[in-house]
C-alpha positions in Angstrom: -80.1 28.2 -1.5 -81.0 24.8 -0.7 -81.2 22.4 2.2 -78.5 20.2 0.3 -76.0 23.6 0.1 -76.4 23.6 3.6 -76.2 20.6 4.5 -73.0 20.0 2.5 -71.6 23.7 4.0 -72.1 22.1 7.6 -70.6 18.3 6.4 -68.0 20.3 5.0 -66.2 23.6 6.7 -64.3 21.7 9.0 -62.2 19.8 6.3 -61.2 23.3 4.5 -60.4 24.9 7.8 -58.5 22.0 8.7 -56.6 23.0 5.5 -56.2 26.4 6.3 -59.0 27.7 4.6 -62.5 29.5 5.6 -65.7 27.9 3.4 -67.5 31.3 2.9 -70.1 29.5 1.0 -71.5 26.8 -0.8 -73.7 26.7 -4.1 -75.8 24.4 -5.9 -76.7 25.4 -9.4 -77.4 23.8 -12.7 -75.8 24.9 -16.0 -76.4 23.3 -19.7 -78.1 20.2 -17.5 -74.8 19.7 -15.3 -75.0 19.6 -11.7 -73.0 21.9 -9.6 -71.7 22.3 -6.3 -69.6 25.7 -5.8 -67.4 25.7 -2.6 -66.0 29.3 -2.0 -62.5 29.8 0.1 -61.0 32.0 1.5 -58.0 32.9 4.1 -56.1 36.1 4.6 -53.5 35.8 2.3 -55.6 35.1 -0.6 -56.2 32.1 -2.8 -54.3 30.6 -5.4 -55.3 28.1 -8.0 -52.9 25.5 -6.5 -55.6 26.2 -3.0 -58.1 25.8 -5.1 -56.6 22.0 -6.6 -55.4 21.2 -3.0 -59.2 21.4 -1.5 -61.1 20.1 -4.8 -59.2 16.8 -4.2 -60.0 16.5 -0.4 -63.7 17.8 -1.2 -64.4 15.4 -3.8 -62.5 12.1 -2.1 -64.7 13.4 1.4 -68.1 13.9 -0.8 -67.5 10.5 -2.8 -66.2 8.4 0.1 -69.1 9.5 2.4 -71.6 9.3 -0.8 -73.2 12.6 0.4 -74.5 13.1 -3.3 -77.4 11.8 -5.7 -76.5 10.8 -8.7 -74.1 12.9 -11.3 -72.4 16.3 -10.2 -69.5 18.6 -10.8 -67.3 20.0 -8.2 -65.9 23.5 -8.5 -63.9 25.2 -6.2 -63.0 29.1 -6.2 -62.1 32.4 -3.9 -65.0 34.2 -3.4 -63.5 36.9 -5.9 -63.8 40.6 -5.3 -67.3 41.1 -6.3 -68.5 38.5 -4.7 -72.7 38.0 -4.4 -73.2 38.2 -0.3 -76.3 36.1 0.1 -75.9 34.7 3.6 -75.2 35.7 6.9 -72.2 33.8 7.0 -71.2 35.7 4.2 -71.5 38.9 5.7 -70.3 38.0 8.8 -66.8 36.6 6.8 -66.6 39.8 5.0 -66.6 42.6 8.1 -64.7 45.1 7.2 -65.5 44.8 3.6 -67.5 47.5 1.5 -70.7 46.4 -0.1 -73.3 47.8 -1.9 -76.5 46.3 -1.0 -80.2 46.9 -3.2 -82.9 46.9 -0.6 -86.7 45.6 -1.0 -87.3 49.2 0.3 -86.0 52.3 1.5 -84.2 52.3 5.0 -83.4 55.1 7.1 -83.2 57.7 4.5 -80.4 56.2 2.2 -82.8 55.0 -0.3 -82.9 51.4 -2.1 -79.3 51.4 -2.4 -77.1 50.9 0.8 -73.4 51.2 0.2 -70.6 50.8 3.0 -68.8 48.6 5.5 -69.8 45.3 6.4 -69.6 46.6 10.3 -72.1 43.3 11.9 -73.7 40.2 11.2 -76.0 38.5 13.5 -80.0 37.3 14.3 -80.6 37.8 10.2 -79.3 41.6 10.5 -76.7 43.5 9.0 -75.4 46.3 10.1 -73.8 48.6 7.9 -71.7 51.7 8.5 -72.6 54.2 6.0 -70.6 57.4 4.8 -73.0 60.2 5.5 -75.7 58.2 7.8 -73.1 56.0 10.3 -74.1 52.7 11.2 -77.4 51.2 9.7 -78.8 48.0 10.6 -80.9 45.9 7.6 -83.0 42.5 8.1 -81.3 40.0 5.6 -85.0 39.5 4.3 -85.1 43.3 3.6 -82.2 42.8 1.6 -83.0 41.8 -2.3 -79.1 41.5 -3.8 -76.0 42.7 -2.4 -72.0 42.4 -3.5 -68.9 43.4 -2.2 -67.3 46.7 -3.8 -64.0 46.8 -4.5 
């Protein structure tokens, strides 16, 4: 999670929604000595890999015409995919009503390090999640070490 991710997500999110598309989330990462940038979408309907084309054209002619990026990269856009890694807010908050399993730093209210249920709220860096047997628990987003959505 870098500045650059988020300055890119902000540059960005209004082009894809323009397109019909959320941007859940974008990633910087470096593989094999490659540079890349990995925009998630997402809408109700789904995504297909013609979506997927469609905004990887208008991402990279936006990124190269405004020359947001140093040097070399590669582009990749994707759905978030059904076991998507929830790291930010954002993502939570684009995912209510979603199940996710999330592996706490420590034990809250009773449930143990592991936190499984529905994405019920996202806001001021806390989740709130409704459990099966406890109801509704609410987590920092600093409390939480790795989550993903269940499917």
């Amino acid at each position: 999670m870098g500045a650059t991710d988020e300055r890119l997500f902000e540059l960005t999110h209004e082009l894809v929604r323009g397109m019909g598309f959320a941007l859940v989330d974008v990633r910087e990462t470096a593989e094999y000595g490659r540079r890349i940038f990995r925009f998630f979408i997402d809408r109700d309907k789904g995504i297909s890999v013609e979506d997927c084309g469609a905004v990887s054209r208008e991402l990279a002619y936006f990124l190269d015409a405004e020359d947001l990026i140093e040097g070399a990269y590669s582009l990749e856009v994707s759905s978030p995919g059904l076991d998507h890694d929830l790291v930010r807010e954002r993502e939570y908050a684009h995912f209510k009503g979603r199940a996710a399993r999330l592996v706490l730093r420590t034990s809250v209210d009773g449930v143990g390090s592991v936190l499984t249920g529905e994405i019920v709220d996202a806001a001021d860096g806390r989740i709130t999640v409704r459990h099966a047997e406890r109801g509704e628990i609410r987590v920092a987003l600093t409390d939480i070490a790795r989550a993903r959505l269940e499917f």
